[in-house]
C-alpha positions as CSV (number, residue, x, y, z in Angstrom):
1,X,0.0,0.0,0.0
2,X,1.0,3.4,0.0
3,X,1.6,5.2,3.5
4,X,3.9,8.4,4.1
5,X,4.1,11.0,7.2
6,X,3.7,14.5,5.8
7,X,6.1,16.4,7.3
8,X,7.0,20.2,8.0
9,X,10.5,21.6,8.6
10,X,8.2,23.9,11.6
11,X,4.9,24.5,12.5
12,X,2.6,26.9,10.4
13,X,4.3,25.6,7.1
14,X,1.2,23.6,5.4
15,X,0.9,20.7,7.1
16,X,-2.9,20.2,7.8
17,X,-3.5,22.3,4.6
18,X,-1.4,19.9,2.0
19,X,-2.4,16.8,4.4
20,X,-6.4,17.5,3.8
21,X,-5.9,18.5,0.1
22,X,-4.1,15.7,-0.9
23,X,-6.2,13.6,0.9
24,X,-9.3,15.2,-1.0
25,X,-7.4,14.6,-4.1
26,X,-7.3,11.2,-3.5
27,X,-10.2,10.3,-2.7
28,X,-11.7,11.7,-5.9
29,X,-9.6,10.0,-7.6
30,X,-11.3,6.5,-6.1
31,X,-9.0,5.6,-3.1
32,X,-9.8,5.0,-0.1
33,X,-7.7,7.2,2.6
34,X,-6.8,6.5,6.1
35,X,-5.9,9.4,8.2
36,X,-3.0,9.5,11.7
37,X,-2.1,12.6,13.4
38,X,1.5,12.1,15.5
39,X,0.7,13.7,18.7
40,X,-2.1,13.9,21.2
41,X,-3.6,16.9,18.8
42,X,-7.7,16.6,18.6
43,X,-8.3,19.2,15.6
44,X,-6.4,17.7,13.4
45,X,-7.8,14.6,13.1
46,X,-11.3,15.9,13.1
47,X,-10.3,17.3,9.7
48,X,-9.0,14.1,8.9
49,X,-12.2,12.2,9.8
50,X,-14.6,15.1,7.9
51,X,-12.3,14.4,4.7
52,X,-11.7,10.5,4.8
53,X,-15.1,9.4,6.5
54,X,-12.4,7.0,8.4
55,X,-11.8,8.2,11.8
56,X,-8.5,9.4,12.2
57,X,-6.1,7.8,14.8
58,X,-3.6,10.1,17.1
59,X,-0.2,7.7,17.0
60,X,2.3,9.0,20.0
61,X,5.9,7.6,20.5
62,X,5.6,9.0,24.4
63,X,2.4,7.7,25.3
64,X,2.4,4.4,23.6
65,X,4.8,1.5,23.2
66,X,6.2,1.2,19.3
67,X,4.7,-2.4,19.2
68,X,1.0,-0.6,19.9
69,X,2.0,2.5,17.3
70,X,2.2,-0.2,14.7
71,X,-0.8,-2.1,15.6
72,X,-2.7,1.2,15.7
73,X,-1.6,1.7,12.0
74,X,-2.3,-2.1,11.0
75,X,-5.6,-2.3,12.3
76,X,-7.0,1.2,11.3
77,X,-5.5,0.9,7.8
78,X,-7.4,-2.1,6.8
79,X,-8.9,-1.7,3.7
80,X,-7.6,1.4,2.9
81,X,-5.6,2.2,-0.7
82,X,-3.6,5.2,1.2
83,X,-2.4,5.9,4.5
84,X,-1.4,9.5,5.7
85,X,0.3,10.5,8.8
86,X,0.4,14.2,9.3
87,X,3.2,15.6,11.5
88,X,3.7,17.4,14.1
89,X,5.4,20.7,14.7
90,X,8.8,20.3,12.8
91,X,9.9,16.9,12.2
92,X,11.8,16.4,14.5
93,X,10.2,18.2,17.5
94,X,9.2,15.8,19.9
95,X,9.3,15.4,23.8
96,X,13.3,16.6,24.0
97,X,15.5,18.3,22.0
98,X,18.1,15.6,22.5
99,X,15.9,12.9,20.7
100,X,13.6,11.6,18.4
101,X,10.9,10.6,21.1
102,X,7.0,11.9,20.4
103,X,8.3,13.6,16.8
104,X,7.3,12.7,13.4
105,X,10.8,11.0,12.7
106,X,10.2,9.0,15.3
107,X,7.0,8.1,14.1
108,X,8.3,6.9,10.9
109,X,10.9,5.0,11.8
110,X,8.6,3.2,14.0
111,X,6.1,2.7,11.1
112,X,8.9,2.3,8.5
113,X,6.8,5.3,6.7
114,X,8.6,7.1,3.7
115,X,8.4,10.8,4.6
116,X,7.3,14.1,2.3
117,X,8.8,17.1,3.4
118,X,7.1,20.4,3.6
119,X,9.0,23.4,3.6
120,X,8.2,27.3,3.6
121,X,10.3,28.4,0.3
122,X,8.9,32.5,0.7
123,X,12.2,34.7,0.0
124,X,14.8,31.9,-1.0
125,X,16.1,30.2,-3.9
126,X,19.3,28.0,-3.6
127,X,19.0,28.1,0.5
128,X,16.4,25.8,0.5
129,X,18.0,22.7,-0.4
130,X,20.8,23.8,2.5
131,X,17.2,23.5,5.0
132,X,16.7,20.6,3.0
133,X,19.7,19.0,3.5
134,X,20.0,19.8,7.4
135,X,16.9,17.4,7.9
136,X,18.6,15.0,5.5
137,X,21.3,15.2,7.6
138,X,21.0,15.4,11.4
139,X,19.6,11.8,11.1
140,X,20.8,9.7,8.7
141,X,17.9,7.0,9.4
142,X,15.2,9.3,8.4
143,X,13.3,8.5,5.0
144,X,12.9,11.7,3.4
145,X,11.7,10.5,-0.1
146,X,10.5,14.1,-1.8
147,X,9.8,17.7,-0.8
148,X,6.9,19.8,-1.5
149,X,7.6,24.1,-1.3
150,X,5.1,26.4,0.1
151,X,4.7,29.8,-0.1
152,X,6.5,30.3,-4.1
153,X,5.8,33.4,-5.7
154,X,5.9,32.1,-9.3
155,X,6.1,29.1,-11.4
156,X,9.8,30.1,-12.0
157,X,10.9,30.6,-8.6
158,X,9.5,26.9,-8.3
159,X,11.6,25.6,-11.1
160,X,14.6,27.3,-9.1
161,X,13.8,25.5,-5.7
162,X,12.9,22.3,-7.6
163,X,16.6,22.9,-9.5
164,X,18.5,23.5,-6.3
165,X,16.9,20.7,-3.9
166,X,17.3,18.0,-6.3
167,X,20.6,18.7,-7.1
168,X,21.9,18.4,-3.8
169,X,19.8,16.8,-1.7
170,X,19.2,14.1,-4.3
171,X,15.4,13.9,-3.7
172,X,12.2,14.9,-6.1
173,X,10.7,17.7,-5.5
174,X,7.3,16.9,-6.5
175,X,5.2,20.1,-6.3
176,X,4.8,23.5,-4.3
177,X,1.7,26.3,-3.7
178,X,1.8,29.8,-4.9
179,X,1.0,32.4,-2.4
180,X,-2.5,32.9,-1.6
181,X,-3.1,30.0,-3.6
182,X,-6.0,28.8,-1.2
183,X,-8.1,30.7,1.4
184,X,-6.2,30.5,4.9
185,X,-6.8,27.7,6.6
186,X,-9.9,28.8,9.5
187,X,-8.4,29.4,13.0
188,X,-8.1,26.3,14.8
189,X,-10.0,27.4,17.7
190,X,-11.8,24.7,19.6
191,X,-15.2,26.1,18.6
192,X,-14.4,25.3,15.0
193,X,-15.3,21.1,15.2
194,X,-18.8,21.6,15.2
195,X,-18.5,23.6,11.7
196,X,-16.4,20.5,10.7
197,X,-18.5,18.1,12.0
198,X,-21.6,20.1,10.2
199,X,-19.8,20.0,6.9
200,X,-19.0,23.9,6.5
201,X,-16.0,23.1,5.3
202,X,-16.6,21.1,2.5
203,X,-16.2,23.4,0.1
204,X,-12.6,24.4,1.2
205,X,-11.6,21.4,1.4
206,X,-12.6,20.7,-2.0
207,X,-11.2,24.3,-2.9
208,X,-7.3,22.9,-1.6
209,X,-7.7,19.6,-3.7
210,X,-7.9,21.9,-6.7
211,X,-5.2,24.3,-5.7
212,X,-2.9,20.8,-5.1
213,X,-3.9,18.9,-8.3
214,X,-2.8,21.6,-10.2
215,X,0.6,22.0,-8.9
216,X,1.8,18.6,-7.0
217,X,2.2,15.7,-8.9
218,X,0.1,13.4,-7.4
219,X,1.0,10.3,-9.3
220,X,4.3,10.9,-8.5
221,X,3.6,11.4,-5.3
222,X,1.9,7.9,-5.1
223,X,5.2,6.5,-6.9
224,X,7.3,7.5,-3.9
225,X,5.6,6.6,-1.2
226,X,4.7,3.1,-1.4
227,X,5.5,0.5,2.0
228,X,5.5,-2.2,3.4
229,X,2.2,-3.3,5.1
230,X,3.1,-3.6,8.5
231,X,2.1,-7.1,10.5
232,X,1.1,-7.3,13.7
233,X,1.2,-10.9,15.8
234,X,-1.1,-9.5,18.2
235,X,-1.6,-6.4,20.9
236,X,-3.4,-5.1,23.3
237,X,-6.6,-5.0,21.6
238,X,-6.8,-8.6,21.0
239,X,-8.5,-9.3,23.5
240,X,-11.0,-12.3,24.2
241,X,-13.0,-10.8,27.1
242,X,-14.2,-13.5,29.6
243,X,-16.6,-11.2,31.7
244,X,-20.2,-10.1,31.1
245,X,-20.9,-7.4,28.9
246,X,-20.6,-3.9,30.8
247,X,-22.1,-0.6,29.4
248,X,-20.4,2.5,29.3
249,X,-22.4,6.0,28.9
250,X,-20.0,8.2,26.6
251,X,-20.9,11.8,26.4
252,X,-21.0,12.6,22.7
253,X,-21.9,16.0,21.2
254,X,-20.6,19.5,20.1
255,X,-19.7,20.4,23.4
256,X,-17.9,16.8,24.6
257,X,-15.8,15.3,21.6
258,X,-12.5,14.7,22.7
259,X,-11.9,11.3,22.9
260,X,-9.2,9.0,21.9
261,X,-10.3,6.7,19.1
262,X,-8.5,3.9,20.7
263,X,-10.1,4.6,24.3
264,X,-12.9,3.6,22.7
265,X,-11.6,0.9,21.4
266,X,-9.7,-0.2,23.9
267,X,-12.9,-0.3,26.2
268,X,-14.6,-2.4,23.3
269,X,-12.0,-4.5,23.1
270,X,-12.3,-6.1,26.7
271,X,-16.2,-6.4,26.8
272,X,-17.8,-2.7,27.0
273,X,-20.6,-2.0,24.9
274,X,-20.8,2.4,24.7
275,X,-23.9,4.1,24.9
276,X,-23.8,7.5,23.5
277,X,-25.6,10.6,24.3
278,X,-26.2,14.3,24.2
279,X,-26.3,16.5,27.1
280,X,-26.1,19.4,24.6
281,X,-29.3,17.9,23.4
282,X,-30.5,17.7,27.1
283,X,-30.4,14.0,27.0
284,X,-30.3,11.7,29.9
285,X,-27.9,9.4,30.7
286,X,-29.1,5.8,29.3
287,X,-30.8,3.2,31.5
288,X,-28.3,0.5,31.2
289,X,-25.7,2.1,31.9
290,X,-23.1,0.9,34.7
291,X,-20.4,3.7,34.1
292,X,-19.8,6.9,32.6
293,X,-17.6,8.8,30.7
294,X,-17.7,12.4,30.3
295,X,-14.7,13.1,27.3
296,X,-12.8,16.9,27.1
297,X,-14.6,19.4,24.5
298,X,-15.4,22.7,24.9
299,X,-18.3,23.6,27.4
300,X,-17.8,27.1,27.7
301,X,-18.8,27.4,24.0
302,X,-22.0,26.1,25.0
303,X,-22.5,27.1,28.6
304,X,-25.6,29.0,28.5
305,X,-27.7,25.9,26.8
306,X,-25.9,23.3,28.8
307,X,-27.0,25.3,32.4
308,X,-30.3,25.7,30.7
309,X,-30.4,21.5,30.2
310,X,-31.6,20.8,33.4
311,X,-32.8,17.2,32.8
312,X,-29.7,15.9,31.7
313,X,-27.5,17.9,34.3
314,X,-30.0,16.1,36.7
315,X,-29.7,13.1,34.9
316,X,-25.7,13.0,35.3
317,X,-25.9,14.6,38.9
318,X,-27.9,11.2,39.6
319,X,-26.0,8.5,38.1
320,X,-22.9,10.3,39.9
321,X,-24.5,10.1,43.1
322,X,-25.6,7.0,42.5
323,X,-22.2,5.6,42.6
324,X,-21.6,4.6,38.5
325,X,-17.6,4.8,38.5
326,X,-17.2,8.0,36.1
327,X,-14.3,9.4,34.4
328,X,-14.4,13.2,33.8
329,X,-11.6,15.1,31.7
330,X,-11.1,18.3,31.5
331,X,-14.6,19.6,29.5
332,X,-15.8,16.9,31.2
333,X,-14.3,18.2,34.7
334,X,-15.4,21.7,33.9
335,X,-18.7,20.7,33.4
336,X,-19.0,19.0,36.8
337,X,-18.3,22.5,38.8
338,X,-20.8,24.4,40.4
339,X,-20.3,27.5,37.1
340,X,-18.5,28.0,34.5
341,X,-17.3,32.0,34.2
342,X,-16.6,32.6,30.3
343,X,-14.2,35.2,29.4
344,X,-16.9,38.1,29.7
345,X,-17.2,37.4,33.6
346,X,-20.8,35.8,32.8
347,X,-21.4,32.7,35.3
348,X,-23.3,29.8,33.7
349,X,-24.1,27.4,36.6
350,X,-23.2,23.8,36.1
351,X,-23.7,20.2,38.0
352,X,-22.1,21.2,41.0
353,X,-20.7,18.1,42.1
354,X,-17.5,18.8,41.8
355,X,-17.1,22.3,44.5
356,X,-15.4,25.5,42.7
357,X,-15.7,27.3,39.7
358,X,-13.7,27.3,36.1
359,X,-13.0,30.6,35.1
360,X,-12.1,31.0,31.6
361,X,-8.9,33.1,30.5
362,X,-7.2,34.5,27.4
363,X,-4.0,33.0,28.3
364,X,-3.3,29.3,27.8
365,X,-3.1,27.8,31.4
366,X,-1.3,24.2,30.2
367,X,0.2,22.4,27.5
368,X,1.6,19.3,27.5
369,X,2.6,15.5,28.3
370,X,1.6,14.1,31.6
371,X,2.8,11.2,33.3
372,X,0.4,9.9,36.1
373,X,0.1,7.7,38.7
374,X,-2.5,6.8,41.0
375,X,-3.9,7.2,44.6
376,X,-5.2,5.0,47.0
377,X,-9.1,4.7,46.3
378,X,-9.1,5.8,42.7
379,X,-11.2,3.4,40.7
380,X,-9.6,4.0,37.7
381,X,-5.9,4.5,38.6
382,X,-4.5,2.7,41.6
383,X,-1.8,3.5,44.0
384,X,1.6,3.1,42.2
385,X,-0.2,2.8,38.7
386,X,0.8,4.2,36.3
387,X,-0.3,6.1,32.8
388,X,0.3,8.7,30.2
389,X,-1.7,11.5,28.8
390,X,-2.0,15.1,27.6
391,X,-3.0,18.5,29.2
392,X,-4.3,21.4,27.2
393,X,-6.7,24.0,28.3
394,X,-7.4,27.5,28.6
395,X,-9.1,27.3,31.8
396,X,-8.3,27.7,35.1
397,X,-10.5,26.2,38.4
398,X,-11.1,28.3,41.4
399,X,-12.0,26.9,44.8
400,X,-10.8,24.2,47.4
401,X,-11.0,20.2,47.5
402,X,-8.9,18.5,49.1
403,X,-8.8,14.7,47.8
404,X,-6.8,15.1,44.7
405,X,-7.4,12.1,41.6
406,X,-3.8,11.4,41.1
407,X,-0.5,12.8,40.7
408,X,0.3,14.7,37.3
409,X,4.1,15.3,36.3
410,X,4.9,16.9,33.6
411,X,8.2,18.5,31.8
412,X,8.2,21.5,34.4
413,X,6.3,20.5,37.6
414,X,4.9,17.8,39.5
415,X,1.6,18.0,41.4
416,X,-1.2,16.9,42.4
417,X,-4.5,17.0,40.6
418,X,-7.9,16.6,39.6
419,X,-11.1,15.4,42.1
420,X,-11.8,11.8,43.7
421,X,-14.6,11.0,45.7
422,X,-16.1,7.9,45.8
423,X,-16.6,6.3,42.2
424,X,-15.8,9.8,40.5
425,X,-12.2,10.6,39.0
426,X,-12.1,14.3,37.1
427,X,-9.1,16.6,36.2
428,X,-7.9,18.1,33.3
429,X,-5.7,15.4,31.6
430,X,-6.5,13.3,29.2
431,X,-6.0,9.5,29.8
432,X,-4.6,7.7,26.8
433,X,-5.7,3.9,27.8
434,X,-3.3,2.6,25.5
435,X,-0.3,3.3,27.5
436,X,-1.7,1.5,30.3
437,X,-4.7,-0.8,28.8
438,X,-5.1,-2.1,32.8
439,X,-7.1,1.1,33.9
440,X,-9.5,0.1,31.3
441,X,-9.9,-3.1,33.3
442,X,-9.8,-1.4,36.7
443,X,-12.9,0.6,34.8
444,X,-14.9,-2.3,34.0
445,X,-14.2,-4.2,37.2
446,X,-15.5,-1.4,39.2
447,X,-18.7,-1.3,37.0
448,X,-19.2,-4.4,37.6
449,X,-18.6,-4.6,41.5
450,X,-21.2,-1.8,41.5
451,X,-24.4,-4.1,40.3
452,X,-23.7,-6.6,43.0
């Protein structure tokens, strides 16, 4: 099959934009497209999903093990003609600067994935191929197999690039965009899934397939790129589960979308059977259901209707109380708070089982990788377990409780975090289950040990 990452020498240099046009292109050309996103990113793949009608997979070299990466990539490319993996920040930013770990290169080694450079060419001519070459070179290992410009003020100025790259870096370079040659791509603001998910955006995506078809040579493109399929003997998702069937209530809507693909999987895989619903459509939480899980997203676009929604905020209040073990991150944590104040000072109240407020600020209050391990009496997480996951928010909680979920260490602090009490875990990072599939059995045992 074909599969390549689409890499950028930076971020802001056309990844997502040349990733969602060439898979556009693609796909009207009959082939079926499978979309990855290195990193723990949640817009990106959203695009991916709106383009592909695949969901797209996040595939992380810090919060998985290579052996699950490649499984990821097996089992989600199945019957797909074309795998893409879109890059993250430059291609070789990951987790330090002193290695590979969490970075696109790292992802492709791991997947054995040829990789198509992208690189901003505004205001140079011969200097490119010296950019070109510095990727080439600072790790020999790395599969850079062709190089697409951006930014190029003419055809000519193309032929120059093309002339100078391939020359001395010994690659093709297989196409570029002129300035301004597609609409910007819209902010990626968290409010702007729902307009993805609606399918506003069709029509730009079909508008960068054009622009790309007329200057990137896609059949050339498909020429370089072809790989291996990559086997898998088995993983963590083969799985034959011995227990009885245990449903899981999965918050699902414009306001509460973030969830790993995987997670879901994962929680499939050994027995669980999800149940989604809307509390942005004021739905309740379903009958069956023995545990909940309440994803991140982005309340505070949708305060005002979901403090108006008092039958599903009464709904989730209940099966709280009630003991169902529930996981709450971030949105999800928000949510539970007595208000949410947006960034206008206007208080929406919310469950209030969770005491405190969120207050919502211009400034972003976290970014980044989180290692975690557990406390004594989390469901989820136990004492000395352990787990990876991601923290990004622009919100900040305001009050006191004093029986923290776990403990959250990350690049420049360690601390304590979130909310436990009784069969509820909250805080603002995200779990990824794959780095530590057992708290998706400590999940299901403790919905389980509940109906007895």
């Amino acid at each position: 099959m074909n599969r390549f990452v689409l890499a950028g020498t930076g971020s802001g240099v056309g990844k997502t934009t040349f990733t969602i046009g060439i898979m556009r292109a693609l796909m009207k050309r009959g082939l079926t497209v499978q979309g990855f996103k290195c990193g723990p990113d949640y817009i990106d793949p959203t695009y991916h999903t709106a383009v592909t009608k695949r969901p797209s997979r996040n595939i992380d070299s810090f919060m998985m093990e290579h052996e699950v990466i490649r499984a990821i990539v097996a089992r989600a490319s199945q019957g797909a003609d074309v795998a893409i993996i879109e890059g993250v920040m430059g291609f070789y930013d990951g987790k330090s600067p002193l290695s590979n770990e969490g970075s696109a290169a790292d992802i492709s080694e791991i997947t054995k994935s040829p990789v198509i450079l992208i690189v901003n060419a505004a205001s140079m001519a011969r200097s490119v191929a010296a950019i070109v070459k510095g990727f080439q070179l600072l790790d020999e290992s790395s599969n850079i197999v062709g190089v697409i410009a951006n930014q190029l003020g003419s055809k000519s100025h193309f032929d120059i690039v093309k002339t100078a790259i391939e020359k001395e870096c010994g690659i093709p370079v297989i196409g570029y965009l002129p300035k301004d040659a597609v609409p910007a791509m819209p902010s990626r603001h968290l409010g702007l899934v729902p307009a993805i998910e609606r399918g506003d955006l069709d029509s730009y995506f079909d508008s960068l397939a054009t622009a790309i078809e007329e200057t990137v040579d896609i059949d050339q493109l498909m020429e370089i790129t072809k790989a291996q399929r990559i086997e898998v003997s088995s993983s963590i998702f083969d799985i034959q589960p011995e227990k009885e069937e245990v449903h899981i209530a999965v918050a699902k809507d414009a306001a509460f979308n973030f969830y790993y693909e995987e997670n879901l999987e994962l929680l499939r895989a050994h027995g669980a059977k999800l149940h989604f619903f809307s509390p942005l459509q004021n739905e309740e939480v379903p009958n069956e259901a023995q545990g909940l899980y309440i994803g991140g997203g982005f309340p505070e676009e949708f305060a005002e209707q979901l403090s108006a929604n008092e039958q599903a905020k009464e709904s989730i209040r209940n099966a709280i109380n009630r003991g169902l073990p529930t996981l709450a991150e971030c949105g999800g944590y928000i949510y539970l708070t007595e208000e949410i104040v947006d960034r206008q000072a206007n208080a929406f109240p919310m469950l209030g089982v969770i005491p405190g407020r969120v207050r919502m600020q211009d400034k972003r209050a976290a970014l980044g990788y989180r290692e975690i391990t557990g406390v004594s009496g989390n469901f989820l997480i136990g004492e000395e377990e352990q787990a990876k996951g991601h923290e990004f928010h622009y919100s900040k909680y305001e009050g006191e409780h004093t029986t923290p979920a776990y403990f959250s260490k990350g690049r420049f602090r360690a601390q304590q975090e979130g909310y436990l009490h009784k069969n509820l875990v909250a805080g603002f990072t995200h779990f990824h289950f794959a780095s530590n599939p057992q708290l998706v059995e400590n999940w299901l045992k403790a919905c389980l040990e509940g109906e007895q």
